[in-house]
N, C-alpha and C positions, 0 to 999 in steps of 0.2 A: 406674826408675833402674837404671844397670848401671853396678857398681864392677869395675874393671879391675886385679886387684890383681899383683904384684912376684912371688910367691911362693906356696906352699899357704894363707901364714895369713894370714888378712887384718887388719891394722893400723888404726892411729888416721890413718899417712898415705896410707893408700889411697882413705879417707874424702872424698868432697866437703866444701868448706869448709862447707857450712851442716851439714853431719850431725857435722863432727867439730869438736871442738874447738881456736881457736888455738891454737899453738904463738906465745907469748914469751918477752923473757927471763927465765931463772929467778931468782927472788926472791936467790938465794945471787950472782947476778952484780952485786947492788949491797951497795955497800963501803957502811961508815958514814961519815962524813962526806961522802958525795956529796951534790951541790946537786938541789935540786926540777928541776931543768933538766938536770942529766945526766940525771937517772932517767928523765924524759920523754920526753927525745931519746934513749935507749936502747929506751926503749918504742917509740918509734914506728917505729924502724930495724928495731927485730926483726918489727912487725909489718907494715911494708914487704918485707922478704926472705919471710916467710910467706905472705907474695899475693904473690909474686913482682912486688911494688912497683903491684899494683892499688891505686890507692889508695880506691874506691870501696868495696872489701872490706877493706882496713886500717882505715879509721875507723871499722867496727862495733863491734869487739870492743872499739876503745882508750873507747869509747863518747861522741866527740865528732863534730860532721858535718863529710863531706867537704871545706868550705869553711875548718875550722877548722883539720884535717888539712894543706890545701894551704897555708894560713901560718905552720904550722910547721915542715914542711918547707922553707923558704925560712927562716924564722927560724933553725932548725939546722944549714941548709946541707946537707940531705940530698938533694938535688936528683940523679936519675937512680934513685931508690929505694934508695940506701946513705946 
């Protein structure tokens, strides 16, 4: 494997996805009283934009399969990976 990195030091985003860890959103970005369904569709957006909208590598991490992934992007209306 050969990591291509930005700079002298090499990061968490220099990382290939399987070596490094997702990036989601951070726990502090959901408000208290947000519904089961923002939080979800906040999850899944952010883990769209971190696979840059792969979504075969988004639904790892969110730990449901791609098929399930694909209906909820369409339930959330996140269609085009946002």
């Amino acid at each position: 494997m050969v990591v291509v990195m930005r700079d002298d030091v090499l990061g968490v985003d220099d990382l290939p996805y399987d070596v490094a860890p997702m990036q989601v959103q951070p726990a502090a970005s959901f408000m208290p009283g947000m519904t089961i369904e923002e939080a979800e569709r906040r999850l899944i957006a952010g883990a769209l934009e971190s696979t840059s909208g792969n979504r075969a590598e988004a639904s790892k991490p969110l730990g449901i399969g791609e098929r399930t992934l694909y209906r909820k992007i369409k339930e959330y209306n996140l269609e085009g990976g946002r």
